[in-house]
Residue frames as qw, qx, qy, qz and C-alpha x, y, z in Angstrom:
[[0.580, 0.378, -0.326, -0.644, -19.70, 18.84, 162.73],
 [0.852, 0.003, 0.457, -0.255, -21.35, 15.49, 161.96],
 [0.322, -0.286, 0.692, 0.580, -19.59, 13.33, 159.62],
 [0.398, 0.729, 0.554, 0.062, -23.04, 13.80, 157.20],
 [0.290, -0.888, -0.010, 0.358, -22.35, 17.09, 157.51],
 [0.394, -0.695, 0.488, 0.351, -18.91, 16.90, 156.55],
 [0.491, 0.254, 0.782, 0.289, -19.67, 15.03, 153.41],
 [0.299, 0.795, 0.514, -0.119, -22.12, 16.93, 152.31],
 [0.176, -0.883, 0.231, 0.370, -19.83, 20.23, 152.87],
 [0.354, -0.469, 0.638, 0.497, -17.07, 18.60, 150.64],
 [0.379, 0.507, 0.688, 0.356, -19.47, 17.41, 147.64],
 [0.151, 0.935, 0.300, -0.112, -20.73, 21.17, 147.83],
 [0.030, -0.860, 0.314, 0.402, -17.41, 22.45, 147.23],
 [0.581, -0.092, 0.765, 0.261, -16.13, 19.79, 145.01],
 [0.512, 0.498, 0.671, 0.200, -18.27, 20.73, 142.17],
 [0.384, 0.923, -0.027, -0.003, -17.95, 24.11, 141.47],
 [0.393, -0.616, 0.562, 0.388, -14.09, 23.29, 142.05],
 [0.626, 0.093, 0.719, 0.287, -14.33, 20.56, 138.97],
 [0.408, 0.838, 0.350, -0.094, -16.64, 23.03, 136.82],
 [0.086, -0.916, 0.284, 0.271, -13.60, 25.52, 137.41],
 [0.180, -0.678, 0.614, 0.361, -10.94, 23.41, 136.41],
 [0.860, 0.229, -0.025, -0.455, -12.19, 20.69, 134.71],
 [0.966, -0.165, 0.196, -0.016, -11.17, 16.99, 133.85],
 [0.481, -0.507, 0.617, 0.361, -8.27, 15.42, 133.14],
 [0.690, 0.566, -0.204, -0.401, -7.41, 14.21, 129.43],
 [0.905, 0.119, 0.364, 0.186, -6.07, 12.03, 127.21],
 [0.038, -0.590, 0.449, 0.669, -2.33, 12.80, 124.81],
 [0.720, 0.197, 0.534, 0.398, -1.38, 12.18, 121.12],
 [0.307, -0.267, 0.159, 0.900, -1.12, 14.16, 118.21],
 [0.336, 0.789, 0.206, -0.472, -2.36, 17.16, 116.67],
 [0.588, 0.471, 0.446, 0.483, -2.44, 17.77, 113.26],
 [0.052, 0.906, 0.045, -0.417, -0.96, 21.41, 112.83],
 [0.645, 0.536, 0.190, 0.511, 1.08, 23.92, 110.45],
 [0.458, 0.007, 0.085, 0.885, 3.27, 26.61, 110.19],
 [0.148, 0.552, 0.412, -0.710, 1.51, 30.35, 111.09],
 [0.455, 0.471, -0.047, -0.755, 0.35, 31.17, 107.36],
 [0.325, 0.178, -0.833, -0.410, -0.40, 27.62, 106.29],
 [0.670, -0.254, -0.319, -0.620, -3.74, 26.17, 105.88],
 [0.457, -0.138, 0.745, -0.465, -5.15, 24.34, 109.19],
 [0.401, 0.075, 0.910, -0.072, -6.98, 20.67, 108.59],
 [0.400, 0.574, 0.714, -0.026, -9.84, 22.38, 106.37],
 [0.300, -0.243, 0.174, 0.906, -10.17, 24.32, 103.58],
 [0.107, -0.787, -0.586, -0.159, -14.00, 25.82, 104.19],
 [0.032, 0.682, 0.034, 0.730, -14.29, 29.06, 105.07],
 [0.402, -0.092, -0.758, 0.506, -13.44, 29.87, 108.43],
 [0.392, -0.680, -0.330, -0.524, -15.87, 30.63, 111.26],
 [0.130, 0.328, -0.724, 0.592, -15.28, 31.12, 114.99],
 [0.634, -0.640, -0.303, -0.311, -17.37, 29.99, 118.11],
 [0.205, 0.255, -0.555, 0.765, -17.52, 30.62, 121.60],
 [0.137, 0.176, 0.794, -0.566, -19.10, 30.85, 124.87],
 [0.416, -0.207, -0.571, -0.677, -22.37, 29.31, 123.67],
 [0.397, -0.439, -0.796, 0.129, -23.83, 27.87, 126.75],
 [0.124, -0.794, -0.227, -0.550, -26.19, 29.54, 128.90],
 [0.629, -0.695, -0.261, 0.229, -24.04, 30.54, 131.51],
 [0.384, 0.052, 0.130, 0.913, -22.25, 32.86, 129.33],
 [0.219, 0.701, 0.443, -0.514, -24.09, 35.83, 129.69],
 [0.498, 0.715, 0.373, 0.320, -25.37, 37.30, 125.85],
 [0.145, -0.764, 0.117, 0.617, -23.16, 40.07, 124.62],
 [0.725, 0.671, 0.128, -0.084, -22.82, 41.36, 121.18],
 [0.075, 0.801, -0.592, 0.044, -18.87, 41.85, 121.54],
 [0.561, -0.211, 0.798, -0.055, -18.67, 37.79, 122.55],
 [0.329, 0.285, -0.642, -0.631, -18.57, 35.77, 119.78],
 [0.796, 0.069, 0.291, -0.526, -21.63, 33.58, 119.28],
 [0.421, -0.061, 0.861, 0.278, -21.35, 29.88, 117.75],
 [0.555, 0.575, 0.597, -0.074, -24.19, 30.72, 115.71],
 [0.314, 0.847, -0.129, -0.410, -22.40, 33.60, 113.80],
 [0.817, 0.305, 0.354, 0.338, -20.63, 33.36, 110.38],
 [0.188, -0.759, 0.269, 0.562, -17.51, 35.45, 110.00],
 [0.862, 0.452, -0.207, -0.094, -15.52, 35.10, 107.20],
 [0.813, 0.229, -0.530, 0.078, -13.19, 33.70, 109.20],
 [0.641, -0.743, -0.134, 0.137, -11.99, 32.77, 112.76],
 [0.394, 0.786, -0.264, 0.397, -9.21, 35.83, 112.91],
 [0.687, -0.598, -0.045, 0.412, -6.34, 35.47, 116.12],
 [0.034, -0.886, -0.085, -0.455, -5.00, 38.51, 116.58],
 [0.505, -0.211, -0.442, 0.710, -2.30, 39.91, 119.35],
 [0.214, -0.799, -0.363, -0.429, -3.10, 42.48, 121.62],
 [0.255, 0.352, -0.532, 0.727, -1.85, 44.15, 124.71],
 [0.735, -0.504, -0.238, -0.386, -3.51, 43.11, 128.26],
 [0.693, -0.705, 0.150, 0.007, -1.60, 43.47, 131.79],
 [0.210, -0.805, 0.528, 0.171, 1.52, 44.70, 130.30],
 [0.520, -0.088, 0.794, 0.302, 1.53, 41.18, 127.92],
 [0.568, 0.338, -0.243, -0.710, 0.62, 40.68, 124.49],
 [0.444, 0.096, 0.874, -0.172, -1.53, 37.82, 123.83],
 [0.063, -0.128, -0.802, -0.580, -3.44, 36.22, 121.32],
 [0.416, 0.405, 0.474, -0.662, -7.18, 37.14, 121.19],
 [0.432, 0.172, 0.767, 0.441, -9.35, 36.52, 118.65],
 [0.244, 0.239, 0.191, 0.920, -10.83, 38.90, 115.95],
 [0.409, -0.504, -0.733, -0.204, -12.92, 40.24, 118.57],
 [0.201, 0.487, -0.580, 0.621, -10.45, 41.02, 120.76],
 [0.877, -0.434, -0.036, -0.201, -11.98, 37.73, 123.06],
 [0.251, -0.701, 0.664, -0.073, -9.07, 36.71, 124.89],
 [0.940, 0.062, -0.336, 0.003, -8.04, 32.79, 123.96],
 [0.721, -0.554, 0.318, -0.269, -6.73, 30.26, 126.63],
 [0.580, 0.246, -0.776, -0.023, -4.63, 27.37, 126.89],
 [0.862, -0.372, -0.088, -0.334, -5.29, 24.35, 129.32],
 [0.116, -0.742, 0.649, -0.118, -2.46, 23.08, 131.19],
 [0.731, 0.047, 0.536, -0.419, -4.27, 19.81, 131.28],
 [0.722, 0.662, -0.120, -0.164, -3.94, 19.49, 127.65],
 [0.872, 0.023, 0.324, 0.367, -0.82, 17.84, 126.13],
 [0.222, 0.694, -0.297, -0.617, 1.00, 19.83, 123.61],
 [0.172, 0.254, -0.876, -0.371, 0.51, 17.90, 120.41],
 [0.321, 0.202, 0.920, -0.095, -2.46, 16.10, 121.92],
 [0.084, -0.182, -0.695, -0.690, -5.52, 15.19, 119.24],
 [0.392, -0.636, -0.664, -0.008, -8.58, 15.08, 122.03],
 [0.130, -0.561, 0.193, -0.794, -9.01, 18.21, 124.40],
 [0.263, -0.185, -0.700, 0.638, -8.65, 17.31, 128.46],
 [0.238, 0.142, 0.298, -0.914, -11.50, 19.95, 128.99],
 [0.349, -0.257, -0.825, -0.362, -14.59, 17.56, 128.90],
 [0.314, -0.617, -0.719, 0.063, -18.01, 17.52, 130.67],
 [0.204, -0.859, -0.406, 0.235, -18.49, 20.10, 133.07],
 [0.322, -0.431, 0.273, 0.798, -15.34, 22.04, 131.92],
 [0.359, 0.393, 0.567, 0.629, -16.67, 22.23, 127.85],
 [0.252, 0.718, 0.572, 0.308, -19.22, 24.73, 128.76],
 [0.192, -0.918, -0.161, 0.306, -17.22, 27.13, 130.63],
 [0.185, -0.527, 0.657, 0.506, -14.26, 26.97, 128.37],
 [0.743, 0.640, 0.173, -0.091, -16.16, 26.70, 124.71],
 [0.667, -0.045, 0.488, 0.562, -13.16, 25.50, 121.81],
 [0.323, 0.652, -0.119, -0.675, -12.38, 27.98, 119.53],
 [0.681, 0.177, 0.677, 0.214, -13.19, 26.49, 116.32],
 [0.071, 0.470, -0.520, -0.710, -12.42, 27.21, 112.56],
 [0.747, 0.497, 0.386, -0.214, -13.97, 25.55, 109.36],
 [0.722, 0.623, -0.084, 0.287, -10.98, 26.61, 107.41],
 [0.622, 0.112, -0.287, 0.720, -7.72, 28.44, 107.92],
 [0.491, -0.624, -0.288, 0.535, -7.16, 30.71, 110.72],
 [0.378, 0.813, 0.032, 0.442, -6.41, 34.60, 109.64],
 [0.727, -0.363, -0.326, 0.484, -3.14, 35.52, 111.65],
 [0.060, 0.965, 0.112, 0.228, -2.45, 38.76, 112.84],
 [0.021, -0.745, 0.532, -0.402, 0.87, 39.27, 114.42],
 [0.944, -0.171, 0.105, -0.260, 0.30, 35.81, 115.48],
 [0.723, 0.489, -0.394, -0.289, 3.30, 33.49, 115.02],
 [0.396, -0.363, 0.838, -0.093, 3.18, 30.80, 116.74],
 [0.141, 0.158, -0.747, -0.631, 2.20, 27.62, 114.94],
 [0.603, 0.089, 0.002, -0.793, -1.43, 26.92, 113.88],
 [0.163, -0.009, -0.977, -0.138, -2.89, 23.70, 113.90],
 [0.659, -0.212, -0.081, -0.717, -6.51, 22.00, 114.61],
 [0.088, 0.109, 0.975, -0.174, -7.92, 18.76, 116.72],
 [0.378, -0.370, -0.507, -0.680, -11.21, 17.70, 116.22],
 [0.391, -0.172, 0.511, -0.746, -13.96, 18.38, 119.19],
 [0.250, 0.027, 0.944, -0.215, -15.72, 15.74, 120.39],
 [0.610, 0.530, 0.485, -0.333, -18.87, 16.74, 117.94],
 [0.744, 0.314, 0.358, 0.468, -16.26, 17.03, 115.10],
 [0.221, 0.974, 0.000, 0.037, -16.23, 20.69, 114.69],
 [0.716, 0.236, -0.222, 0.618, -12.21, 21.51, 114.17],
 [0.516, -0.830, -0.122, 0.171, -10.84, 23.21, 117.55],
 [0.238, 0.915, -0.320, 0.063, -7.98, 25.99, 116.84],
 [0.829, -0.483, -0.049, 0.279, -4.24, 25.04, 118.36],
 [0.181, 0.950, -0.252, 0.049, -1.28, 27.18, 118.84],
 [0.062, 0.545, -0.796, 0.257, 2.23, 25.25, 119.12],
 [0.331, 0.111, -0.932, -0.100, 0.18, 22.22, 119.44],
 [0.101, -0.284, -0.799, 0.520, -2.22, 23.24, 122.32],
 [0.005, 0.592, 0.610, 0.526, -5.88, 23.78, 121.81],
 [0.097, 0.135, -0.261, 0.951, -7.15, 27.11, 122.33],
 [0.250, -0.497, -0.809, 0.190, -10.13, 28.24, 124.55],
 [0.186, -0.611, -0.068, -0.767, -12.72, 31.13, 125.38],
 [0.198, -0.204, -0.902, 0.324, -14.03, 31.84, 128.58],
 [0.004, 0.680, 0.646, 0.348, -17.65, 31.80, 128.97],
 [0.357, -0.786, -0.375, 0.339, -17.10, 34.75, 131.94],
 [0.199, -0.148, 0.407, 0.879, -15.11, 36.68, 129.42],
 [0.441, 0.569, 0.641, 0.267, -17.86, 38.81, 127.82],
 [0.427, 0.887, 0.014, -0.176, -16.69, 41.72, 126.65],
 [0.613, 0.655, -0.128, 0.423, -13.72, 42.39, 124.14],
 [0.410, 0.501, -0.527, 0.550, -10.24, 42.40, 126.45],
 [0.671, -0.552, 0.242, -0.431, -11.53, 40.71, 129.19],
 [0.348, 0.422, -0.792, 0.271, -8.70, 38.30, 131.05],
 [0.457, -0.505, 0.402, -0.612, -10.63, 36.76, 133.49],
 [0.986, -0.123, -0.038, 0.106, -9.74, 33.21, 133.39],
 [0.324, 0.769, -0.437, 0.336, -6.42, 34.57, 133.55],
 [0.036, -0.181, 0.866, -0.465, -4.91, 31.68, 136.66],
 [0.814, -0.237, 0.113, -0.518, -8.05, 29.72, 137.00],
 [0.966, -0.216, 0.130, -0.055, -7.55, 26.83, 139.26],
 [0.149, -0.626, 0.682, 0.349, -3.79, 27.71, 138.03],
 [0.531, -0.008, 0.763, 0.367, -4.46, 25.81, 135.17],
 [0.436, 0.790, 0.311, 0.299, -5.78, 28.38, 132.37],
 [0.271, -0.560, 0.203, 0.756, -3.74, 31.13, 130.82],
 [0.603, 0.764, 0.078, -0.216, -3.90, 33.29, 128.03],
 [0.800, 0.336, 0.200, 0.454, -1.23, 32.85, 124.78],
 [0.097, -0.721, 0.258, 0.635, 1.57, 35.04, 123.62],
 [0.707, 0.581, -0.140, -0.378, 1.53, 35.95, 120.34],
 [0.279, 0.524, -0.794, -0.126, 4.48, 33.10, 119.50],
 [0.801, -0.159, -0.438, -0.375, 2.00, 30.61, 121.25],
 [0.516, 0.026, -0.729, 0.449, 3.70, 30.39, 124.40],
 [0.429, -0.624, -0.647, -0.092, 1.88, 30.49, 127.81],
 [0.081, 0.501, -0.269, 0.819, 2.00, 33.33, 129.76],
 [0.539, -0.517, -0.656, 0.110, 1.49, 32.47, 133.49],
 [0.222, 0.004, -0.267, 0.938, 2.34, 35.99, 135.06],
 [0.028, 0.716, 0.639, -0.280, -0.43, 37.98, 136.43],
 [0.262, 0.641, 0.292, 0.659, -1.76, 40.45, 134.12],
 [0.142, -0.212, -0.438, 0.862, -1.50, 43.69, 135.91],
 [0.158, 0.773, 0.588, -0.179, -4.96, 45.97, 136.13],
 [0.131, -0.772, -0.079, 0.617, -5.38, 48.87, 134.43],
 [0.064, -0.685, 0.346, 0.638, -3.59, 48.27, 131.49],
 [0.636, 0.418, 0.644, 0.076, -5.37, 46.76, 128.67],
 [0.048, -0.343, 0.286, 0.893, -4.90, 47.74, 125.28],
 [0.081, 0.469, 0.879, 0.011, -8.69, 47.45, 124.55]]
């Protein structure tokens, strides 16, 4: 193989590798609270999610354009864990990339649109939830969820209700346990509680 060739070959795999895992970030702090105290705003909350078009449309995914009355996390049961989803029962991420405490989200450019921020407008509703709740603001201001200090994430290939499939991408996404710790174990098949 020419060394063109060989270039070429490594730029082609290079990008959907970056898409997957996206960029590096930046730390500091987050501005959070305690699980049944108000988060940064106190509008009514709303949720978004995979909005770009490479989420495919589904009426169980949650849309950025809808208005809930509020963005609801929520525990569930999925490969023998329970995890935080949201009131959807969309599965929600953390980013290893991320900081814990940090104020900026590490998941920029090509990462944003496969891993959309869950966002709020007011306080979280917590279901069985209880780790602690906080917000950072997203890079167009909207206020991005956090659990124990790390911001939380959809993924856009998640589209129905108790799908887990960013579960170990690029070994840097996982889904939450309901106390807001990461759960890096492989969910087993089979046994959703969807």
């Amino acid at each position: 193989m020419n060394k063109r060739a060989a270039v070429w070959m490594a730029a082609a795999w290079a990008v959907p590798a970056l898409a997957l895992a996206g960029c590096g970030g930046t730390s500091g702090g987050s501005t959070s609270s305690s699980a049944g105290a108000p988060a940064s705003s106190s509008a009514p909350a709303s949720s978004s999610a995979p909005a770009s078009s490479s989420a495919p449309a589904s009426s169980s995914a949650p849309a950025s354009s809808q208005a809930a009355a509020g963005v609801t996390l929520k525990t569930s049961n999925a490969g023998g864990q329970t995890i935080v989803v949201d009131g959807k029962s969309m599965t929600v991420y953390v980013y290893t990339r991320d900081n814990k405490g940090t104020t900026a989200s590490a998941c920029v450019g090509g990462c944003a649109p496969l891993w959309p921020a869950v966002t709020t407008t007011g306080t979280p509703t917590l279901q069985g939830v209880t780790g602690t709740i906080g917000s950072i603001k997203t890079a167009d201001g909207k206020d991005q969820v956090t659990i124990n200090g790390m911001p939380l994430y959809y993924y856009a290939k998640d589209t129905a209700a108790g799908d887990t499939k960013g579960q170990g991408v690029a070994g840097v996404w996982y889904v939450v346990g309901a106390n807001g710790n990461m759960i890096q174990a492989a969910l087993m098949a089979g046994t959703s509680g969807y």
